[in-house]
C-alpha positions in Angstrom: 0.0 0.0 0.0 1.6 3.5 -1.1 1.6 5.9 1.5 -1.0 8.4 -0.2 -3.3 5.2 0.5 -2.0 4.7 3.8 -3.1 8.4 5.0 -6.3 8.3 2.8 -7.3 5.1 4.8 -6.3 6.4 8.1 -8.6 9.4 7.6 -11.4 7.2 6.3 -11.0 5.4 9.6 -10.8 8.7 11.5 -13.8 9.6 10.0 -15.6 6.3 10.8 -14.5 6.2 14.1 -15.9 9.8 15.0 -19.1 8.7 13.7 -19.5 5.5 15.7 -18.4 7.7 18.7 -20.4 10.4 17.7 -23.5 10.6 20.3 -25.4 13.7 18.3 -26.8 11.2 16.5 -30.5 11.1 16.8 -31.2 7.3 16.8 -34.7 7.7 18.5 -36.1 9.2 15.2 -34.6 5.9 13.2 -37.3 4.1 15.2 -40.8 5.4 15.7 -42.7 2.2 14.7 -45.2 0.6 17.6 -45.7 -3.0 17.7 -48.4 -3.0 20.3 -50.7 -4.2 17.6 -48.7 -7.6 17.4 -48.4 -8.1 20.6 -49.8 -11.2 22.5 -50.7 -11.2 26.1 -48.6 -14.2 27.6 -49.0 -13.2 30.9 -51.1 -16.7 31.7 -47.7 -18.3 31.4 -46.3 -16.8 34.6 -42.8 -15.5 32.8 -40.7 -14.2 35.7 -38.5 -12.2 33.7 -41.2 -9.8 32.4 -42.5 -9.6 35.7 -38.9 -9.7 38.0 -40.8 -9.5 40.9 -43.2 -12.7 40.6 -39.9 -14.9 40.7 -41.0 -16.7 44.0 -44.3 -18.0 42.4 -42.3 -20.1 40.1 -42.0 -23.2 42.8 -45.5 -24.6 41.3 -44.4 -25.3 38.1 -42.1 -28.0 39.6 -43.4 -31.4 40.2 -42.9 -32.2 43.8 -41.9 -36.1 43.5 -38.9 -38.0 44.7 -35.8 -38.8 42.6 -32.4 -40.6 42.8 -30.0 -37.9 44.5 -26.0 -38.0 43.7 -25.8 -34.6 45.8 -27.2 -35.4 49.2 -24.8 -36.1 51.1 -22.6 -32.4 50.8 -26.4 -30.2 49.8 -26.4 -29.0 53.9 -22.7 -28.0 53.2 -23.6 -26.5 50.2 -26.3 -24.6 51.6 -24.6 -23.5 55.0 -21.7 -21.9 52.7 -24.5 -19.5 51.0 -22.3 -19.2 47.6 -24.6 -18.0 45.0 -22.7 -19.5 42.4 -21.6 -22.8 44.1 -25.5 -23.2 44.7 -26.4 -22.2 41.1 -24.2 -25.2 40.0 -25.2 -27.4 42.2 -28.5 -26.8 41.6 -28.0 -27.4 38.1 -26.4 -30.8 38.6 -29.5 -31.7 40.5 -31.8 -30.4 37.1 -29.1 -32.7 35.1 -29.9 -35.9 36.8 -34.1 -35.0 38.1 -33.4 -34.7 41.3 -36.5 -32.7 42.2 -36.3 -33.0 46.1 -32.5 -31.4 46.2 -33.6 -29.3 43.2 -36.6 -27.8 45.1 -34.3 -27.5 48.4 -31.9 -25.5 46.5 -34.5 -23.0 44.6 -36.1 -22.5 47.5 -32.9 -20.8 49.0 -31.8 -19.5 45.3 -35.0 -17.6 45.4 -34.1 -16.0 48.4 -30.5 -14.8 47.2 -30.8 -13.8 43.7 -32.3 -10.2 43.0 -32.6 -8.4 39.2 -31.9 -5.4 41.4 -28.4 -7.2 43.0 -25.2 -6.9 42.5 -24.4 -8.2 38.9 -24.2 -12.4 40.4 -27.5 -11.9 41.7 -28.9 -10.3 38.8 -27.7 -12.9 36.5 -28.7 -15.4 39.3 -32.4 -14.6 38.7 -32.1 -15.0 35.6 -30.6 -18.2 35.8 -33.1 -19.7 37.9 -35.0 -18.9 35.7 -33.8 -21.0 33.5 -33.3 -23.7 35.6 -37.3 -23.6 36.6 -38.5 -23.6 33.2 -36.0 -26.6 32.3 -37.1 -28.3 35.1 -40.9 -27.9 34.1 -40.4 -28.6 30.9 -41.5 -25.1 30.0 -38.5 -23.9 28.5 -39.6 -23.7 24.5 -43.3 -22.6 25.2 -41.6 -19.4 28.1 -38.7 -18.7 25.5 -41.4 -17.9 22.6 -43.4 -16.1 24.9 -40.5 -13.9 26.1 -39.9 -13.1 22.1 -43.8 -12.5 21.6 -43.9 -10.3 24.7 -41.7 -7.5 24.0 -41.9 -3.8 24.5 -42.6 -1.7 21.7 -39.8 -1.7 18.6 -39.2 1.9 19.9 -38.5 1.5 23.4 -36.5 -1.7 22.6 -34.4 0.2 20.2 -33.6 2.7 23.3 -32.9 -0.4 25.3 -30.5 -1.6 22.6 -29.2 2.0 22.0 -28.4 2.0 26.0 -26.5 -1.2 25.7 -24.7 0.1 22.6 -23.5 3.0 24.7 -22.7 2.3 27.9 -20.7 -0.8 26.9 -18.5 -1.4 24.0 -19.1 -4.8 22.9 -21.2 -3.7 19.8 -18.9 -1.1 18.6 -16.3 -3.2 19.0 -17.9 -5.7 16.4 -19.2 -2.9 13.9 -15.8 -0.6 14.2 -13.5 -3.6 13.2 -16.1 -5.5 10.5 -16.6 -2.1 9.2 -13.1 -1.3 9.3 -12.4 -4.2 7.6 -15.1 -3.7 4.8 -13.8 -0.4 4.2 -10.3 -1.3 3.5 -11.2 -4.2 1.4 -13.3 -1.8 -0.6 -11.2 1.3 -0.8 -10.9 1.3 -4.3 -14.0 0.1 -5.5 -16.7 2.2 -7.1 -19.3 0.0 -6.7 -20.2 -1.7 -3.6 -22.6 -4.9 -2.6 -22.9 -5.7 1.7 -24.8 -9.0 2.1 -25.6 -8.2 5.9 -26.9 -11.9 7.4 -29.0 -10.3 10.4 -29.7 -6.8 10.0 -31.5 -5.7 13.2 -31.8 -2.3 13.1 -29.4 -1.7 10.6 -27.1 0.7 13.0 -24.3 -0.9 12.2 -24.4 0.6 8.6 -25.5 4.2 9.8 -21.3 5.2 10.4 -20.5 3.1 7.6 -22.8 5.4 4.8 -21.2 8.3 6.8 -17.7 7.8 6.7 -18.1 6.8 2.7 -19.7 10.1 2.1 -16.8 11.4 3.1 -14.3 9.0 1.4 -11.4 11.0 -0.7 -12.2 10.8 -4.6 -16.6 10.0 -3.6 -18.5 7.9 -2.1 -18.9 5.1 -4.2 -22.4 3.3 -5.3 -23.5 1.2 -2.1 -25.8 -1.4 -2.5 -27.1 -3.4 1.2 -29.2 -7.0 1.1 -30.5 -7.1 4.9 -31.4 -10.7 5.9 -33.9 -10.7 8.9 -35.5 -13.7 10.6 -39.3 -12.4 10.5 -40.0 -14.5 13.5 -36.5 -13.9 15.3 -36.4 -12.3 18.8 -33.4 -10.1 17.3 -36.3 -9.4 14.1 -37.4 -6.8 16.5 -41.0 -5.8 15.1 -40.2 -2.6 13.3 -40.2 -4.1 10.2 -37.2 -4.3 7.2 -39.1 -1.4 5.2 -38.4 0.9 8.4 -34.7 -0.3 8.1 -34.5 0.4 4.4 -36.2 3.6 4.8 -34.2 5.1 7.5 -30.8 3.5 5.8 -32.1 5.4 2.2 -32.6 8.6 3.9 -29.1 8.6 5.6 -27.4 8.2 2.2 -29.7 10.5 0.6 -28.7 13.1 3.2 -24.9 12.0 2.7 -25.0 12.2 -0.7 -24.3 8.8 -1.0 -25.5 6.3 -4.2 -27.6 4.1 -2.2 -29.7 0.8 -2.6 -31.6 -1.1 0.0 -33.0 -4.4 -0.6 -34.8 -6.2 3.1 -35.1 -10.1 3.1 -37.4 -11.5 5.6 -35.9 -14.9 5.6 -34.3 -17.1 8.1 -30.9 -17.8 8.1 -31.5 -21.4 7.2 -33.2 -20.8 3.8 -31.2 -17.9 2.2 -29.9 -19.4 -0.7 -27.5 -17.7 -3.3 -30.4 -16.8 -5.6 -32.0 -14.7 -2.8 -29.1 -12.5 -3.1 -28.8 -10.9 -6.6 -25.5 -10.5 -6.6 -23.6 -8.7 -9.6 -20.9 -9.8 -11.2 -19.9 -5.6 -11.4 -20.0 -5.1 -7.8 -17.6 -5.7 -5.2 -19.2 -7.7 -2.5 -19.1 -8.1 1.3 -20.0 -10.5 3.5 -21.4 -9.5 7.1 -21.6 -11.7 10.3 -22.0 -9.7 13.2 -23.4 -11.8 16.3 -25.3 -14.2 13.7 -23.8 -17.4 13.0 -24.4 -18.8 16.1 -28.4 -18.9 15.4 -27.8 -21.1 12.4 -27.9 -24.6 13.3 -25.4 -27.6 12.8 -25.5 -31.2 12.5 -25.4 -31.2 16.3 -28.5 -29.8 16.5 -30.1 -33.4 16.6 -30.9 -36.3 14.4 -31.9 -35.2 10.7 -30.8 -31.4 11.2 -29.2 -30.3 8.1 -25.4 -28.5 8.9 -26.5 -25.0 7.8 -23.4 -23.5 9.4 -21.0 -25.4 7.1 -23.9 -25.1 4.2 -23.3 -21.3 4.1 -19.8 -20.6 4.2 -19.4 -23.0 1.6 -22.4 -20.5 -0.7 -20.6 -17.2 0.4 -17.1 -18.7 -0.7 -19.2 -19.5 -4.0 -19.8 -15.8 -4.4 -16.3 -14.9 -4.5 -16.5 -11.9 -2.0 -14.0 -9.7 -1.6 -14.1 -9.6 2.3 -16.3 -11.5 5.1 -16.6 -10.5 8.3 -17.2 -12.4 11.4 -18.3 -11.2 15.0 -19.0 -13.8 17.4 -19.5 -14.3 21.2 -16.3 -16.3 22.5 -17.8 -18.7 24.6 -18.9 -22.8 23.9 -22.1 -23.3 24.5 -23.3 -25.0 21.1 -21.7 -28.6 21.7 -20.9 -28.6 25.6 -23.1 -30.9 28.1 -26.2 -29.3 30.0 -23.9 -29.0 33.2 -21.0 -27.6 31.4 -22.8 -25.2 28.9 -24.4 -23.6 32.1 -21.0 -23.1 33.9 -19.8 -21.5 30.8 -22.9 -19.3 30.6 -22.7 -18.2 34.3 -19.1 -17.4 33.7 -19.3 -15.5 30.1 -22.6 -13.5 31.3 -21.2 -12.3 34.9 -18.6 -10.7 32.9 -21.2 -9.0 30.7 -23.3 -7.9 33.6 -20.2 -7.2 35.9 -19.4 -4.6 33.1 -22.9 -2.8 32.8 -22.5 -2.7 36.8 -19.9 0.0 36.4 -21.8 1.9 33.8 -25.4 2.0 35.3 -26.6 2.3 39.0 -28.2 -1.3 40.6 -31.4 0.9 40.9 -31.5 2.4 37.4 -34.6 1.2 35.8 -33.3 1.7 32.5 -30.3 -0.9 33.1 -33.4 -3.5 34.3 -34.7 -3.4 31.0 -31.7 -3.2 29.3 -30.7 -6.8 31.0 -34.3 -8.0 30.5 -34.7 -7.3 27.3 -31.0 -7.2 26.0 -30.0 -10.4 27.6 -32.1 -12.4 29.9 -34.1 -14.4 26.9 -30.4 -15.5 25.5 -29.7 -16.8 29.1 -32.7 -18.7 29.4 -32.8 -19.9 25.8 -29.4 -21.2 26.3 -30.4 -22.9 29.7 -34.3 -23.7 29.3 -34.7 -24.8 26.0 -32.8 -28.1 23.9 -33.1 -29.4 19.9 -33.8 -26.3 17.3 -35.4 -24.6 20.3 -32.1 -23.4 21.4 -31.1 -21.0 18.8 -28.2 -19.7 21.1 -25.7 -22.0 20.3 -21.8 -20.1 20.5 -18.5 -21.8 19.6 -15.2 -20.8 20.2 -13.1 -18.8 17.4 -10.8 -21.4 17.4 -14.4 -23.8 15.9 -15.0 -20.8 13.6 -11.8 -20.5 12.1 -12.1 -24.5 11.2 -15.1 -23.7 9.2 -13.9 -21.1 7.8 -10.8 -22.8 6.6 -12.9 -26.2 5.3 -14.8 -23.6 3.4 -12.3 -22.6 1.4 -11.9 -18.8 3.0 -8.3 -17.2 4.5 -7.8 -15.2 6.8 -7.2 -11.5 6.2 -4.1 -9.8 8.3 -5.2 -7.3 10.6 -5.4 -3.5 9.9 -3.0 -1.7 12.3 -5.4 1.3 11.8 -8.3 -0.7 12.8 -6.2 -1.9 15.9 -5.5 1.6 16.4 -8.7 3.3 16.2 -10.3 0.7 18.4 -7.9 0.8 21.1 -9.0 4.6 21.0 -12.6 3.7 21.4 -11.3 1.5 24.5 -9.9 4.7 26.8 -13.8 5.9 26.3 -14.4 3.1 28.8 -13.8 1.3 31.7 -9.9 0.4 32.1 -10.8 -3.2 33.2 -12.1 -4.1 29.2 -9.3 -5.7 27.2 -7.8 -5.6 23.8 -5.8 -8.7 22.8 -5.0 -9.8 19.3 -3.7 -13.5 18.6 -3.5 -15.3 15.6 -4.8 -13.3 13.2 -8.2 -11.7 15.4 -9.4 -9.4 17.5 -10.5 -10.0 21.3 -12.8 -7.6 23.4 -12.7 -8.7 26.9 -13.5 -8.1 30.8 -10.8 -8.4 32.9 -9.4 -11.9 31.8 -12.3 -13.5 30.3 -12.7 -13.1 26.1 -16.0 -12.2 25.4 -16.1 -11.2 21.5 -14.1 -12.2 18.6 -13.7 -10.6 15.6 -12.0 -11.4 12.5 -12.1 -10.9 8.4 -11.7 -13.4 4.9 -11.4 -13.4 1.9 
């Protein structure tokens, strides 16, 4: 790379980093739609996480009758010591093997320890009991789609979202370095095609159309596909239309060349004809926090490997770059026992980070942690088959795929580096920046909590 290209990238980046940082942004007028109208009420089903509160009703959903025990002889021990998390565990292991008279003994004291107005192990406590109630009931699928169904309105969830997005920087992280990525791949390209897999609210783009308006020589001709689940939690009500309307009026605005085309399909049924891609354009491939909802043969017997199945169609495409963003945790393959030790541990960190950024008694951070986070947490913990969408791998499982599809992996920008490790003073000093083998690592204190990485 010359060094006019150097410092014409490095003011690109510049540029996109001040508008990711940028908090002028009015984001509440990007949503305005109300999904009242589609709302259900599902408050028959007794769901203690949209009603915090009601957690000590939950002990009649659990069938009080007697059941081999491998943990009686140490539960008064276990008890006595009154550690949250040793009890969480424990209680777990009893759910594992049906022990409902230790199981009950334990919830009975859980109930009395966790609070979603705690310190952050209590808060995730509840929320793990939860999860553990509704296994236990065999509840978890029908109170994990009534969690999606009973949401607040697409406006007020947005906000909740737009909270999260701020006061911690896990989703930055994942948009500055895929975008980063995107726009060096596509520097010199006049014509640009970005196959987003889960579009949400399509904020992730917003900086990206901004910074290309102000790219040296133009903004070249952009071009976004945004895939959306239409019956996905992360679908979010508002619609694709509202998506491609707000991204159209952005570019408009920034004077950039600008086509939006929404695809209400799930993940598992995009196919390469879905995605009119042009032999003229330069095309990207986005990943952000998505992969892990598409199922693999692990899923159970007869599940088609659609994780595998669409690496090997974006490798077909011949993109130019394809991004990935992906929680670094295991929780796809691991036993019950073990995937909810790995969830208590990767979602402490999470909530021990909002605990520095929001009060215990902010209302806001409630809902942000209900909303936000508490249905992954029970999906995860409740729910088993192709009810448990959440289903993370490790980067090291990702980079495997990756590789048996056919993709390498792109070196690292040292201006994305760089402008990320900026973002990172913004915060709290206990978040961590590593890079090994090739990727990016956003952490809390010494536990990896996203991965980030490009291919070509």
């Amino acid at each position: 790379m010359t060094s006019q290209n150097h410092e014409n990238l490095a003011g690109f980046l510049d540029e996109l980093e001040s508008f990711l940082l940028d908090t002028n942004y009015n984001f509440d007028n990007c949503f305005s739609c109300d999904n009242n109208a589609n709302e259900q009420d599902f408050s028959s089903n007794g769901s203690s996480i949209t009603h915090p509160d009601s957690l000590s009703d939950t002990n009649n959903s659990i069938p009080d009758k007697p059941g081999p025990s491998t943990l009686a002889t140490d539960i008064k021990i276990i008890i006595q010591r009154k550690d949250l998390k040793e009890m969480l565990i424990a209680c777990a292991k009893a759910v594992s093997v049906n022990d409902i008279s230790i199981t009950n003994r334990l919830m009975s004291e859980l109930r009395l320890m966790v609070s979603v107005y705690g310190d952050p192990l209590q808060r995730l406590g509840a929320y793990m009991l939860e999860g553990l109630v509704a296994r236990l009931s065999a509840s978890g699928s029908s109170i994990y789609k009534a969690l999606r169904c009973k949401e607040p309105t697409g406006s007020e969830l947005f906000s909740y979202m737009h909270l999260l997005y701020e006061v911690c920087p896990y989703f930055k992280f994942g948009y500055l370095s895929a975008n980063g990525a995107i726009a060096e791949a596509m520097k010199n390209e006049k014509k640009i095609h970005i196959i987003d897999f889960q579009i949400v609210q399509g904020g992730q783009w917003i900086a990206l159309i901004q910074a290309l308006a102000a790219r040296p020589g133009g903004p070249p001709h952009v071009r976004i596909t945004g895939i959306d689940d239409p019956i996905s939690a992360r679908a979010r009500g508002c619609g694709l239309g509202t998506v491609g309307r707000m991204l159209s009026g952005l570019a408009e605005s920034c004077g950039v060349p600008f086509e939006f085309r929404g695809l209400a399909v799930s993940g598992c049924d995009v196919e390469a004809e879905h995605l009119g891609v042009r032999p003229e354009e330069a095309l990207a491939v986005n990943f952000a926090l998505t992969l892990h909802h598409v199922p693999d043969e692990s899923v159970g017997p007869g599940v088609r490997n659609h994780r595998d199945r669409l690496l090997r169609m974006v490798k077909g495409m011949s993109p130019k770059v394809v991004t990935l963003v992906e929680h670094e945790s295991n929780t796809n393959t691991a036993p019950f026992v073990l995937r909810f030790v790995e969830t208590l541990d990767y979602y402490l960190a999470i909530f021990e980070s909002i605990d520095v950024a929001l009060s215990r008694d902010d209302k806001e951070r409630v809902n942000v942690e209900q909303h936000c986070l508490a249905r992954d947490i029970v999906n995860i913990i409740a729910c088993e088959g192709l009810e448990r969408v959440e289903r993370h791998e490790m980067l090291g499982k990702w980079r495997v795929r990756f590789g048996m599809a056919g993709f390498d992996l792109l070196p690292l920008s040292p201006f994305v580096n760089g402008t990320i490790k900026a973002l990172l003073e913004r915060y709290c000093e206990k978040y961590t920046l590593k890079v090994r083998d090739g990727c990016l690592f956003l952490g809390w204190m010494n536990r990896d909590l996203v991965a980030s990485c490009s291919w070509m």
